[in-house]
N, C-alpha and C positions, 0 to 999 in steps of 0.2 A: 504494500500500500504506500503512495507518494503520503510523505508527509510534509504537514501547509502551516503556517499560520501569519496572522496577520502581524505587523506591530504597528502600533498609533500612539499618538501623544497619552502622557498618562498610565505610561504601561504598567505598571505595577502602581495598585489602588488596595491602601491597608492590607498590605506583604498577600497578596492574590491574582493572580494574571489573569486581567479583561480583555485582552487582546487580539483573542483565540478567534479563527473562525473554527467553529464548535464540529463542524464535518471532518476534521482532522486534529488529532490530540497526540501530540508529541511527544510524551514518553514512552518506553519500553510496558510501564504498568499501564496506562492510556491505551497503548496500543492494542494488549492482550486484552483489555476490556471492550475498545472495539470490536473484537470476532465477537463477541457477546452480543455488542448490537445488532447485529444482525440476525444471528438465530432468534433474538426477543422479539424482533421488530417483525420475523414470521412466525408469530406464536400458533400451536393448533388448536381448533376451535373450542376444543376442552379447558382453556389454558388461558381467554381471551382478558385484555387489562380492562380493566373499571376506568370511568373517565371523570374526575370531579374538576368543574370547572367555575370558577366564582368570576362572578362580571362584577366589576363597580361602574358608577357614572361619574362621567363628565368630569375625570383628571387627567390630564399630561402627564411627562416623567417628572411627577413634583412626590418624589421618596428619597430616601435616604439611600438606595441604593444605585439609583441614578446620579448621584451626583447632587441631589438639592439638600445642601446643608443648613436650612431653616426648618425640611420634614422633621415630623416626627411618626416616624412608620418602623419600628424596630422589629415587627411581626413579619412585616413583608420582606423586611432588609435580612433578614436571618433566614427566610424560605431561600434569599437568592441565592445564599450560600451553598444551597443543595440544589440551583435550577439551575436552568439556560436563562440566561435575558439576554431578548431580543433590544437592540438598538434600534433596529428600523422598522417598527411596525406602525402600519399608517391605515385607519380608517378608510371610505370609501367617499365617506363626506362628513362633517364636522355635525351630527346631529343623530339624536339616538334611531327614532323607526327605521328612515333607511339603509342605516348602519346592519342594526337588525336584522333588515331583507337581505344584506349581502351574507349577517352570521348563519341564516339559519339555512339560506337556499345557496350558497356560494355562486350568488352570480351579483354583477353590478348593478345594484338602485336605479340604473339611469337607462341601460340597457331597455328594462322592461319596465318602466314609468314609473316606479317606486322611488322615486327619490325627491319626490312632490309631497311635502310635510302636512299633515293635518290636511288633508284633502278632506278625509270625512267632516271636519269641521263646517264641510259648507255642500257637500254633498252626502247625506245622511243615510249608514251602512256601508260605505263605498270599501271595496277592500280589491288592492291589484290583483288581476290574474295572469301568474306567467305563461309563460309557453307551453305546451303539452307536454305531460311528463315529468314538470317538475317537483319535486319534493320537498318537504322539509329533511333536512338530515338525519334529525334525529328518526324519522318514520322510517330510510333506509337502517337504521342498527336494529329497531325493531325486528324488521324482516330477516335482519340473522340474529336476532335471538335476543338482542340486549333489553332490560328493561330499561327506560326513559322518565326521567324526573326534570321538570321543571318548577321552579320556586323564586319567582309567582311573576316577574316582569316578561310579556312577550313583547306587543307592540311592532308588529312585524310587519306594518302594511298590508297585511292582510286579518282577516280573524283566525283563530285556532285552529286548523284542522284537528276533530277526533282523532286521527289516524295520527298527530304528528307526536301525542305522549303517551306515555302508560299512567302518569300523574300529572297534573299542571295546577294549580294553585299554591295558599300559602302554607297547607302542609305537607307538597310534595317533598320527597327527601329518597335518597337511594335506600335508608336501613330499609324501605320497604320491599326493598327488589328481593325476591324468589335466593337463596345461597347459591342455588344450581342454576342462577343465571347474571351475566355481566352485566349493569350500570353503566351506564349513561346521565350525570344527574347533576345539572346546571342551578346557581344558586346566584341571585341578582339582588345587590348590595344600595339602597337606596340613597343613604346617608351623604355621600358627595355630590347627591344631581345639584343642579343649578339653584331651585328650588330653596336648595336648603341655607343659601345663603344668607335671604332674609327669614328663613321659618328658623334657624339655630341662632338669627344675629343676636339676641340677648344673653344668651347661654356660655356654659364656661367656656375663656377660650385656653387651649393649650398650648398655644403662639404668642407671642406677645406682638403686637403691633407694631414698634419700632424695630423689630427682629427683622423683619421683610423685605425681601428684596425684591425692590417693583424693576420692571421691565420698561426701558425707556420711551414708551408711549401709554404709560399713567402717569396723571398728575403725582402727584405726591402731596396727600393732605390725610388729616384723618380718616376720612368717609374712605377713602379708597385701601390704607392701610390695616383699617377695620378689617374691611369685606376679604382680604387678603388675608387675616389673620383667620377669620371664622372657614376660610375656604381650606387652607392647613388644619386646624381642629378640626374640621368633619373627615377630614383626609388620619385622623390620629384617631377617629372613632371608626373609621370605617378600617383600619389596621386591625383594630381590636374584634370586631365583627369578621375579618377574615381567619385569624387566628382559632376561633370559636368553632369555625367551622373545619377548619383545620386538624382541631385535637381533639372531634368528634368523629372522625375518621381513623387517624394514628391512636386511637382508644378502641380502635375495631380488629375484627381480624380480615377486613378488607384492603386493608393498609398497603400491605405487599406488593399487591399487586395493581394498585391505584395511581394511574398518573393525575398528578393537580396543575390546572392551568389555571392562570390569573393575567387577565385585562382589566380594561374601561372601553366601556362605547365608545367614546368619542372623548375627544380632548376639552380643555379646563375647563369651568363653568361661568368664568368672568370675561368680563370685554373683550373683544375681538379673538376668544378661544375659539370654545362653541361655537358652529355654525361657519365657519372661515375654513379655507382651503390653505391657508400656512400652518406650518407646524404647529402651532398655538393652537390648533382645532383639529388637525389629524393626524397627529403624531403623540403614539397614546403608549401606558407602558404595559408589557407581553412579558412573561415566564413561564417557563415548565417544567416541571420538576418528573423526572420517570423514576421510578420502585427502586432501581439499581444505582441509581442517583449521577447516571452516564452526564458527564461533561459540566459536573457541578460547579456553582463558582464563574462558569465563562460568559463568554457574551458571544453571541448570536452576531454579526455584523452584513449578514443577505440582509435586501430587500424585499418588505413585505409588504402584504394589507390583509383585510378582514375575507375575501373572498377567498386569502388561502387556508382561514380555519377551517370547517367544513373538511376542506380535502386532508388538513392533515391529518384530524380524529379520523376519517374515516381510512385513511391509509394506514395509518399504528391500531387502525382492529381488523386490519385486514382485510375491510371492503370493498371491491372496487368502486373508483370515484367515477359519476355519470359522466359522461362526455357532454351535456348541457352544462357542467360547472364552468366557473371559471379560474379557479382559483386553481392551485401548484403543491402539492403537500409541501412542508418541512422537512419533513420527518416519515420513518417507516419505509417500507413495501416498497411505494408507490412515487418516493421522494422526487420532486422536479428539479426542473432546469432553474440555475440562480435567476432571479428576475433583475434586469437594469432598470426600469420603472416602476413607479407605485402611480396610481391616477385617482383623481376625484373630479367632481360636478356639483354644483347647488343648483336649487331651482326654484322651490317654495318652501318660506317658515314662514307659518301660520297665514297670514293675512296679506304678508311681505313676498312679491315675486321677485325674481334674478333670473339670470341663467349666466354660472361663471364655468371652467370647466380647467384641470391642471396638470399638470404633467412634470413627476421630480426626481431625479438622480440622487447618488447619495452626497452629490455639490448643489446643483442646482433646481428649482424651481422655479415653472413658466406657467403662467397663469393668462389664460385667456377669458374677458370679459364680453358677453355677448349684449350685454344690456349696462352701458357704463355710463346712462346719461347724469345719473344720479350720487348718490358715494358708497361704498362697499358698504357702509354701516347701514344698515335696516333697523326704523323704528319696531323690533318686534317686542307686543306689548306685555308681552309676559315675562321679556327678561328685563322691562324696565320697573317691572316689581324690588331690583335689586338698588340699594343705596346707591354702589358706586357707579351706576350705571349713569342714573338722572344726574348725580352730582357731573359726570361728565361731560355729558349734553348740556346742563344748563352750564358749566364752564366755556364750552364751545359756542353758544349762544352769546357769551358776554364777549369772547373772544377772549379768553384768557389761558387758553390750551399753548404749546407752542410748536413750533413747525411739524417736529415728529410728533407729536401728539394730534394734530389735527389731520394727519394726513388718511386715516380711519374714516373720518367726517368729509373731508372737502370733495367736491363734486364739480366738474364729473370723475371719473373715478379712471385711472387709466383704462387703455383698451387693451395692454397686452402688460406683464410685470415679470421680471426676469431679475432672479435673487441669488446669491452667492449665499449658501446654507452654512457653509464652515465660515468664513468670515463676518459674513452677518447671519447670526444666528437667530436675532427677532425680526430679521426678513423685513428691512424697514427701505435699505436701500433702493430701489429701482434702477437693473441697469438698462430698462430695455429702449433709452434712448441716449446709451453712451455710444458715439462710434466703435471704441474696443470690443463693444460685444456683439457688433452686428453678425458676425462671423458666426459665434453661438448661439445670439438670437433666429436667426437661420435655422441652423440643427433642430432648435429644441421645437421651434413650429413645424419643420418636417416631419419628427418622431411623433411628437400631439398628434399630425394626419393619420401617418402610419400606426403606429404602437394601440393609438386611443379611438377616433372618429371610425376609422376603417374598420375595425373586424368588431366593435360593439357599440359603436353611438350614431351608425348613420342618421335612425329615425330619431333621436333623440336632438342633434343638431338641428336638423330640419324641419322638425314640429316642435307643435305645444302641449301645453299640458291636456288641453282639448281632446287632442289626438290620441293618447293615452288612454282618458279615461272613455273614450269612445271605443277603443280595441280592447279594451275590460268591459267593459260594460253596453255589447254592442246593440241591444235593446231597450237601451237606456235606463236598465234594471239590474241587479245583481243574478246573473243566473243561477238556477240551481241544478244540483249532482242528479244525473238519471237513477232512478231508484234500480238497486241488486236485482240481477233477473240471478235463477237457481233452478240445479235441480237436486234430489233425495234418491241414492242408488245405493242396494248395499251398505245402508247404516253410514253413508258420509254425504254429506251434503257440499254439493260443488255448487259456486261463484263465479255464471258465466261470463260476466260480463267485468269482472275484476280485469285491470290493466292499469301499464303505469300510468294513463291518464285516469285512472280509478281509484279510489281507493276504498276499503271496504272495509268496517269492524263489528263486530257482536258480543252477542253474549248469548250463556248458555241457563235457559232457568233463571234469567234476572240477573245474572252476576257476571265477574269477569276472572282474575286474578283474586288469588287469597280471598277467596269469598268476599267479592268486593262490589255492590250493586251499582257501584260509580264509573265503574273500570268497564272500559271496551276493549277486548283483543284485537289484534291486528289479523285480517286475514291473511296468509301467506300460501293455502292452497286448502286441500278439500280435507272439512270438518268432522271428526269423529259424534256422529247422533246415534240415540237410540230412541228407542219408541217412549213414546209420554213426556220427552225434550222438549221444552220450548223455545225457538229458537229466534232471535230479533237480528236485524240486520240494517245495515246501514251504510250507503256511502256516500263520499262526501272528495272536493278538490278545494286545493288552493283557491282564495276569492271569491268559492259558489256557497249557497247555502246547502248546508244539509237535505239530504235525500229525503224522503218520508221514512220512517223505519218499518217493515217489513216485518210481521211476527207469520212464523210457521210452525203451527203444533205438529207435532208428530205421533 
């Protein structure tokens, strides 16, 4: 095996090397633990890893194991010791649903019109329907066997599919899965959404306020160093909510064999984070931690985004990934090709339309503005519930912001923005009307055609939201699933009409799982019945309503 690794500024961080690209480990003990990877990473179906995976909201890499020495996240900075962290993991776009759409179906928000925020907000039940075929991921682990927990955040641009848990609310939890069968079991951490800025602002803080180190496009005054100190304490409570879930696990005898993954939707939850296409909104922080604790300690330095989770779980259980994804494993089986780009698009937050679209190396980002009459900043009215929010607006209002502070606000807004990411890292400069970088600015509009518009955003370029929701909903109604046709032969009951544009669940005698009257099984082929079974049935897709359910006595 060629051995690789990186070195970067910073190499050695509290006597431990960050260095590494994590696909090569350069010692002789590194090494021999490698051949291990491999046999792990084809485990037999008897054998298969549990998957716990904790989402928080709306932070950036603002932990102590990133690099931000005003965190206080010691929970998560001690898991790193035993994970991978990921450097480059970037969102699909700075906001949670469509974020979502790309976690659960591994394809991009923008692709199949999901990436239009609160559309239901003004079209009432509306929910996207992708392309034929598509699924949630979690409903492909189902079909080979895993039980599925979610607890309790979906928001996925569309409503639930039955078919896509074995549990979904707030007491879903893996202890309930079957011993004899492998987990699947997502746990979404609410404490740092946006929100909580002003619902925590009175509450203890764990930061102090002059501790802060704002970013040079915030004022600098109370209000803002407030909001910044309450945004670290929800970030030291939402530490402590991971750990909980954490040593409710390693207190199991699930443990073993349990990989733990830890993100954020989408990036920070203050000014110009959330909702932006700069790193301040989709550059979020990623670890994973495997049983065997392979390549503990290093850092991950590919490029990623959210469309390649999806394929990685399902590559490290060994499933194959759909050819509709879009996403590239990490890890496992299935592992892809390094990606040179990560992309994002905005379109609609809440009541605020845009259409920006980006495109970023691990030097630069190139932001293309389709609608720039106006300024990047959107009055959206929910996040100016937040103190620091108005105080900034009404600073900018009086005209007391200064150059780089207003350049968020001032309108029009450029039409194309080209940024040097290691040099400027809050992405303030603009080079896209220096002569030196015409040369670059060139390339990086080439690749946007190529890399981004071409092979997933033609229709998305060229329509509207209109268009979208007309191709979902091309009756002007939500459609609904063809009800299960069947038939009863020999004591099994077959599901003619089941296919991957189908999906199909029941129950046997009222129940489901662990004598559970809430639980629908997944259909995955023909039913063992007997005579005086009652048999209910149901199917249902992505964005349609539910079938009517089907009961068959026997």
């Amino acid at each position: 095996m060629m051995m690789k690794y990186m070195v970067r500024k910073n190499f050695w961080d509290n006597n431990r090397l960050v260095g590494i690209n994590t696909r090569f480990l350069f010692s002789s003990a590194m090494l021999m633990a490698s051949t291990s990877v491999v046999a792990a990473d084809n485990k037999q179906d008897t054998d298969k890893y549990n998957f716990l995976v904790i989402v928080c909201e709306d932070i950036s890499p603002y932990l102590g194991c990133y690099g931000d020495s005003v965190a206080v996240s010691p929970h998560l900075d001690n898991f790193s010791q035993d994970a991978i962290r990921h450097e480059y993991m970037f969102t699909c776009v700075g906001v949670s649903s469509p974020s979502r759409y790309s976690l659960i179906t591994g394809r991009h928000s923008s692709t199949d019109g999901a990436n239009y925020m609160r559309v239901s907000n003004f079209i009432k039940g509306y929910g996207v329907v992708p392309p034929d075929g598509v699924k949630c991921f979690s409903e492909l682990m189902r079909e080979q066997g895993y039980y599925t927990t979610n607890n309790a955040k979906t928001d996925y641009q569309f409503g639930v599919p039955v078919s896509a848990w074995d549990e979904q609310g707030n007491q879903a939890h893996w202890r309930h899965a079957p011993k004899d069968m492998p987990f699947l079991s997502i746990f979404n951490l609410n404490i740092t959404h946006e929100s909580q800025i002003w619902e925590q602002g009175k509450n203890e803080l764990f930061v102090k306020p002059e501790d802060v180190k704002l970013p040079p496009y915030y004022p600098d005054n109370a209000v803002v160093r407030h909001d910044m100190a309450v945004m670290y304490s929800n970030i030291k409570r939402m530490d402590d909510d991971f750990q909980r879930l954490l040593a409710e696990l390693e207190a199991s005898d699930r443990a073993d064999n349990t990989i733990v993954i830890f993100y954020s939707d989408n990036g920070g939850p203050i000014p110009r984070g959330k909702r932006e296409l700069k790193d301040s909104g989709t550059r979020v922080p990623f670890m994973i931690r495997f049983p065997d604790r392979r390549g503990k300690g290093t850092t991950n330095e590919e490029m990623n985004m959210f469309v390649d989770v999806p394929a990685t779980i399902l590559s490290l259980a060994n499933i194959k990934i759909p050819s509709y994804m879009h996403g590239r494993a990490m890890y496992g089986s299935q592992k892809g090709k390094e990606r040179k780009f990560v992309f994002g698009a905005t379109d609609r937050f809440d009541a605020n339309v845009e259409k920006r679209a980006s495109i970023r190396d691990k030097r630069y980002l190139y932001i293309y503005n389709y609608m720039n009459e106006t300024s990047n900043y959107k009055p959206v009215a929910y996040r100016l519930n937040m103190p620091m929010m108005k105080n900034m607006v009404e600073l900018y209002q009086k005209g007391e912001l200064n150059a780089v502070q207003r350049l968020w606000f001032d309108a029009p807004a450029p039409r194309e923005e080209l940024y040097d990411c290691v040099e400027d890292p809050h992405q303030i400069h603009n080079l896209a009307d220096i002569p030196a970088y015409q040369p670059l600015l060139k390339q990086m509009r080439k690749s946007f055609r190529k890399e981004w518009i071409q092979p997933y955003n033609k229709e998305w370029e060229t329509h509207d939201e209109q268009y979208f929701i007309n191709r979902s909903w091309p009756q002007g109604h939500k459609p609904q699933a063809e009800e299960p046709q069947y038939i009863v032969k020999d004591n099994k009951m077959k599901v003619l009409n089941a296919s991957d544009k189908l999906s199909v669940t029941y129950q046997i005698n009222g129940i489901g799982l662990n004598g559970d009257s809430k639980h629908w099984r997944l259909y995955t082929g023909e039913i063992p019945v007997k005579q005086g079974d009652v048999v209910k049935i149901r199917a249902n897709r992505i964005g349609y309503k539910n079938s009517e359910i089907v009961t068959v006595s026997l």
